[in-house]
VEXDO-774614 format. One line per 4 residues: number of its first residue (from 1); their letters; for each residue x, y, z of N, C-alpha, C. Coordinates in pm, 1 decimal. Example, Ala and Ser with C-alpha at 12.3 -4.5 7.8 and 13.67 -1.06 7.14 Angstrom:
BEGIN
1> AS> 1319.0/-569.0/780.0/1230.0/-450.0/780.0/1320.0/-330.0/780.0 ~ 1285.0/-225.0/708.0/1367.0/-106.0/714.0/1290.0/3.0/787.0
# end
This chain:
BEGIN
1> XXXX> 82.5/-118.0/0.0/0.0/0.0/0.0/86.9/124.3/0.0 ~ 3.5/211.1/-92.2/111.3/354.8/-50.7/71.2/399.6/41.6 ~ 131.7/541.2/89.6/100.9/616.0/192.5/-33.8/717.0/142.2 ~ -47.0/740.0/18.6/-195.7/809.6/-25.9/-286.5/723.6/26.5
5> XXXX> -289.1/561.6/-30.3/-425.4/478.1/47.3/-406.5/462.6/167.3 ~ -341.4/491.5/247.9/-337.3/505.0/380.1/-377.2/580.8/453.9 ~ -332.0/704.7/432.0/-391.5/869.7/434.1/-555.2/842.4/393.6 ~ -596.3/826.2/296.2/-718.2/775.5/239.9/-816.0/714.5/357.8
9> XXXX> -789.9/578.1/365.4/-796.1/495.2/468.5/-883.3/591.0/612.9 ~ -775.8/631.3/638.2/-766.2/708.1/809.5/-867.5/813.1/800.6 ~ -869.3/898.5/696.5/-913.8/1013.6/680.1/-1113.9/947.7/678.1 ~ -1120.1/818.2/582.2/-1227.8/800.3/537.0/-1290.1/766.3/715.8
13> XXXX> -1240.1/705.8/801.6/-1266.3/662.2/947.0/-1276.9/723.4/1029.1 ~ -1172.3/858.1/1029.5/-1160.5/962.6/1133.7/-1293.9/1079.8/1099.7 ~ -1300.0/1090.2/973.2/-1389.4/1168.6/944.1/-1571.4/1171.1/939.2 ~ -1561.3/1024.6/976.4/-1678.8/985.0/982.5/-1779.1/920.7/889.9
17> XXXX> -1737.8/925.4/768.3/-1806.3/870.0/667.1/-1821.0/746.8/673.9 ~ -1734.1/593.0/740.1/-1781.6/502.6/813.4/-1900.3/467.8/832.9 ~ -1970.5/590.2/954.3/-2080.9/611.5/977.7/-2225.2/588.3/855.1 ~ -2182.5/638.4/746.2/-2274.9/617.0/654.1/-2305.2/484.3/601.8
21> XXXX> -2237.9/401.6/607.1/-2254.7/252.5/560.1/-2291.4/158.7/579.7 ~ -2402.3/79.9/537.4/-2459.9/17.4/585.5/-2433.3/-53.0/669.4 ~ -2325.2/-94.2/710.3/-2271.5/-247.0/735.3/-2241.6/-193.9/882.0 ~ -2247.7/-63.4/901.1/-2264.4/15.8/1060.5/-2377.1/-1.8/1094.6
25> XXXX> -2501.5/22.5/1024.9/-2630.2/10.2/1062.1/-2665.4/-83.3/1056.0 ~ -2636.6/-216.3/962.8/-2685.7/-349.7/1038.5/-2630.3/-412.8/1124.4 ~ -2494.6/-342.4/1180.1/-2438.5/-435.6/1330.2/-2423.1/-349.1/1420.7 ~ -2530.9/-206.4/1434.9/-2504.0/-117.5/1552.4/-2471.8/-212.7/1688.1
29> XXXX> -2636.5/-298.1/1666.1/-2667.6/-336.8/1828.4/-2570.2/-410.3/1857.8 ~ -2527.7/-504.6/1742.1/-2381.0/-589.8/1830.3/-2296.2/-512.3/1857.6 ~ -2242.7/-394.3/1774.0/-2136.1/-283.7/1814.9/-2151.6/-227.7/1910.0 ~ -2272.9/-199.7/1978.2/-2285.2/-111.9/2120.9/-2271.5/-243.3/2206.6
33> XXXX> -2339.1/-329.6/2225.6/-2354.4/-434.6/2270.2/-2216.6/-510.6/2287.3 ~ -2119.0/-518.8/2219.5/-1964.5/-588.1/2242.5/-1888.4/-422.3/2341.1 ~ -1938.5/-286.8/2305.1/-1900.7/-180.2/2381.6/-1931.9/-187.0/2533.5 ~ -2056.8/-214.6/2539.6/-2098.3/-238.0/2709.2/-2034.1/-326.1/2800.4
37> XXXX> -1974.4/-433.9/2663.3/-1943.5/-551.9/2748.8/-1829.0/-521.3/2817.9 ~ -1718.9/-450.8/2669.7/-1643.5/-394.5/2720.1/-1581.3/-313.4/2827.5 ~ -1701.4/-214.1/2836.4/-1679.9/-58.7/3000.3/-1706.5/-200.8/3071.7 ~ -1810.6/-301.7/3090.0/-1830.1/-346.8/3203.0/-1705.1/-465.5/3269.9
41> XXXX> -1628.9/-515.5/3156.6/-1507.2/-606.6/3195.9/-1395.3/-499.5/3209.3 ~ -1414.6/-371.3/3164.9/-1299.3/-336.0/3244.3/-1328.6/-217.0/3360.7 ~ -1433.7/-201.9/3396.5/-1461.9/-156.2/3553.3/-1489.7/-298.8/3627.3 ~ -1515.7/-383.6/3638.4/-1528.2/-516.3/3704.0/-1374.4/-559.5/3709.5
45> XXXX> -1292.7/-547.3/3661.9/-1165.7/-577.5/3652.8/-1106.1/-465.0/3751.1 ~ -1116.7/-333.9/3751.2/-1055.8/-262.1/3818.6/-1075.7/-263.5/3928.9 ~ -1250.6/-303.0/4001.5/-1278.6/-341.2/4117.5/-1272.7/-393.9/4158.4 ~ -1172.5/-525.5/4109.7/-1127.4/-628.3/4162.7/-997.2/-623.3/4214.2
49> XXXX> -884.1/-519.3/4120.6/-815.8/-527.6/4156.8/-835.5/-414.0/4267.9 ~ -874.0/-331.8/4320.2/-890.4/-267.8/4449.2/-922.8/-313.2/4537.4 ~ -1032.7/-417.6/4520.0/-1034.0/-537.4/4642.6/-956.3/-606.9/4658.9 ~ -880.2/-673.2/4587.0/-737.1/-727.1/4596.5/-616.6/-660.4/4693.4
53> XXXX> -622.5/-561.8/4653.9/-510.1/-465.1/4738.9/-560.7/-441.3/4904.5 ~ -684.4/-371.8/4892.1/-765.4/-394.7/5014.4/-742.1/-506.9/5137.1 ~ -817.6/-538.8/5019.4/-751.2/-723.9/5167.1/-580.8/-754.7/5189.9 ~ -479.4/-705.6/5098.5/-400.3/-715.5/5130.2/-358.2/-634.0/5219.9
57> XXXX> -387.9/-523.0/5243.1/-363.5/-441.5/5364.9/-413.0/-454.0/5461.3 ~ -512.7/-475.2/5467.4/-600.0/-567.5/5548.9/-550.6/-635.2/5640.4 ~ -475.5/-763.3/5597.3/-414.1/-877.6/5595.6/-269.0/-849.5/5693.1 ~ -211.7/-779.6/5614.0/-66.8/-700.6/5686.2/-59.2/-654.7/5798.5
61> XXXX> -226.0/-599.4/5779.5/-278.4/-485.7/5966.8/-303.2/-610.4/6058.4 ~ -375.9/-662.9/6019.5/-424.7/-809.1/6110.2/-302.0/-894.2/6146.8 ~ -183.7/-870.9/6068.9/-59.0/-962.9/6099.1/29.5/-881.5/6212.1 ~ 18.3/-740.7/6174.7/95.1/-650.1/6259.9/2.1/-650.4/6374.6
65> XXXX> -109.3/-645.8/6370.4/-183.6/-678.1/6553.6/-200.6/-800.6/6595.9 ~ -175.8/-906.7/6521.2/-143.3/-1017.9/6658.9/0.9/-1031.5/6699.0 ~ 100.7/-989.6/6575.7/265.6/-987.4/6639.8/267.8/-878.3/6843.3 ~ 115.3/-781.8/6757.2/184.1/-665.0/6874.0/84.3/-766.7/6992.9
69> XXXX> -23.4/-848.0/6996.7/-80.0/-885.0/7087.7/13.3/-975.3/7153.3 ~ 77.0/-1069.0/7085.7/154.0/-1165.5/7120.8/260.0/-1093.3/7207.0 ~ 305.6/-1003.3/7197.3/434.2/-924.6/7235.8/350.8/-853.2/7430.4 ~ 240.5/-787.5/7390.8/153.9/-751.1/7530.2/176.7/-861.8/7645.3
73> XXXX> 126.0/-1012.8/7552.3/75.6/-1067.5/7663.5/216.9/-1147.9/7655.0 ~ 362.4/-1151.7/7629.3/438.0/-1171.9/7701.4/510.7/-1078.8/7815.2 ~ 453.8/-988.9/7773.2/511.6/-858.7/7902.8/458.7/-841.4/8010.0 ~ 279.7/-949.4/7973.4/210.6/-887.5/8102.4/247.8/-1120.5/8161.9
77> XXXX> 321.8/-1130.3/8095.1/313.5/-1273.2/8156.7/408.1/-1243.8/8282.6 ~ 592.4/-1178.6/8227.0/643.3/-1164.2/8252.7/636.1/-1052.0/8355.1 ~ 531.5/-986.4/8393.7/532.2/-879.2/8493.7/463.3/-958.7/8606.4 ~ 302.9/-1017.1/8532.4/226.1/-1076.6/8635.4/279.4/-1192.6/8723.4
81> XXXX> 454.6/-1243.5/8720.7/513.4/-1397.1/8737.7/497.5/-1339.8/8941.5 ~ 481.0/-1369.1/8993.0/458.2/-1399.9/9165.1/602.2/-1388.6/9186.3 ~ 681.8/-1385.7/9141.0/824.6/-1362.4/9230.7/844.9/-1232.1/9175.5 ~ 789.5/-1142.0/9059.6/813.7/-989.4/8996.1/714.5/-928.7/9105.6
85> XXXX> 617.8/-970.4/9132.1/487.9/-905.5/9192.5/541.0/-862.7/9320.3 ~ 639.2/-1017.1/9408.3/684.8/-980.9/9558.5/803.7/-883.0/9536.1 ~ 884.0/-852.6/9432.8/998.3/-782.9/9454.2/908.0/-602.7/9431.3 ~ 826.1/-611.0/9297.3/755.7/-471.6/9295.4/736.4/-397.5/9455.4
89> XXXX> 641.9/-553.3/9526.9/587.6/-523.6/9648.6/692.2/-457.2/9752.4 ~ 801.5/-536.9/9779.3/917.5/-476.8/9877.9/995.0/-370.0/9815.6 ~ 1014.6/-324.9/9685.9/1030.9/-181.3/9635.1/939.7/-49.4/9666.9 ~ 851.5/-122.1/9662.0/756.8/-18.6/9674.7/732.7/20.3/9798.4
93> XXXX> 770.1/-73.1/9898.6/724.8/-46.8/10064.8/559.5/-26.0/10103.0 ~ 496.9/-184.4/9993.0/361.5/-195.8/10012.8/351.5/-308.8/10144.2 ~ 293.4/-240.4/10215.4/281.4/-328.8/10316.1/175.3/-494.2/10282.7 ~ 231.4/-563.9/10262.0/178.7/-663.6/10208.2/211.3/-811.7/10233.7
97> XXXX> 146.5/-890.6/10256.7/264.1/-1025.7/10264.4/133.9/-1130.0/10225.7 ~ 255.3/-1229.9/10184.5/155.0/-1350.4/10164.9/66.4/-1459.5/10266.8 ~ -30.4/-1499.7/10197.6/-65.8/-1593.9/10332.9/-16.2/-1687.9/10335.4 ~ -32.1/-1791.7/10453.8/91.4/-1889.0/10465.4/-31.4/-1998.5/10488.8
101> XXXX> -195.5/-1975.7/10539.1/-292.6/-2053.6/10534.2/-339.3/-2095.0/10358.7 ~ -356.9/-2182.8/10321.1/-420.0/-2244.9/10227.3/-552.5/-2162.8/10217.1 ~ -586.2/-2153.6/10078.4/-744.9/-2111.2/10019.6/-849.9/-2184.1/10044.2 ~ -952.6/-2131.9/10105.0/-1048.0/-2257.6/10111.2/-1170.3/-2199.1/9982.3
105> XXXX> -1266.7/-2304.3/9951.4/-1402.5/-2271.5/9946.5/-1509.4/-2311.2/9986.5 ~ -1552.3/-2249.7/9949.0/-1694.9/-2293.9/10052.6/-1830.5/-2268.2/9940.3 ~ -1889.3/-2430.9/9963.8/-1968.7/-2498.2/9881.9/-2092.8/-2477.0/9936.3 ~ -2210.2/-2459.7/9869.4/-2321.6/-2432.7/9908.5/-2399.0/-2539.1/9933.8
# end
């Protein structure tokens, strides 16, 4: 092809004359109809990939709060241990002491 039928070509498409031919007017409805399908696979596609990302952050947050839960409840293991509790106690000059009688209960 030369570059005149080319030029030709583009000009006859860009300009709209396309439009006049039959072969537009007997396949509008499939032509709009393959168009819809189109906007709709690629907004369904994009909202997928935003839910995708979503949950991945998501995911990361939920990983970073049980590392930090796990981390709490070794600090409060390690604070709450009965030999940390009696040394707090004699630092502190809480008057306090343990009992030396056994727990009872009492059953109804």
């Amino acid at each position: 092809m030369k570059a005149k039928d080319i030029k030709k070509k583009v000009m006859y498409i860009l300009g709209g004359t396309v439009l006049t031919e039959d072969f537009f007017w007997k396949n509008a409805r499939f032509i709009i109809t393959v168009f819809v399908i189109l906007v709709l696979y690629i907004s369904n596609r994009y909202s997928c990939i935003e839910k995708r990302s979503q949950i991945e952050s998501l995911q990361h947050e939920l990983k970073d709060a049980k590392f930090e839960s796990l981390t709490i409840a070794a600090q409060l293991m390690g604070v709450s241990r009965e030999s940390k509790v009696e040394s707090l106690i004699q630092q502190n000059g809480v008057d306090l002491q343990q009992t030396k009688e056994p727990i009872y209960k009492i059953k109804k």
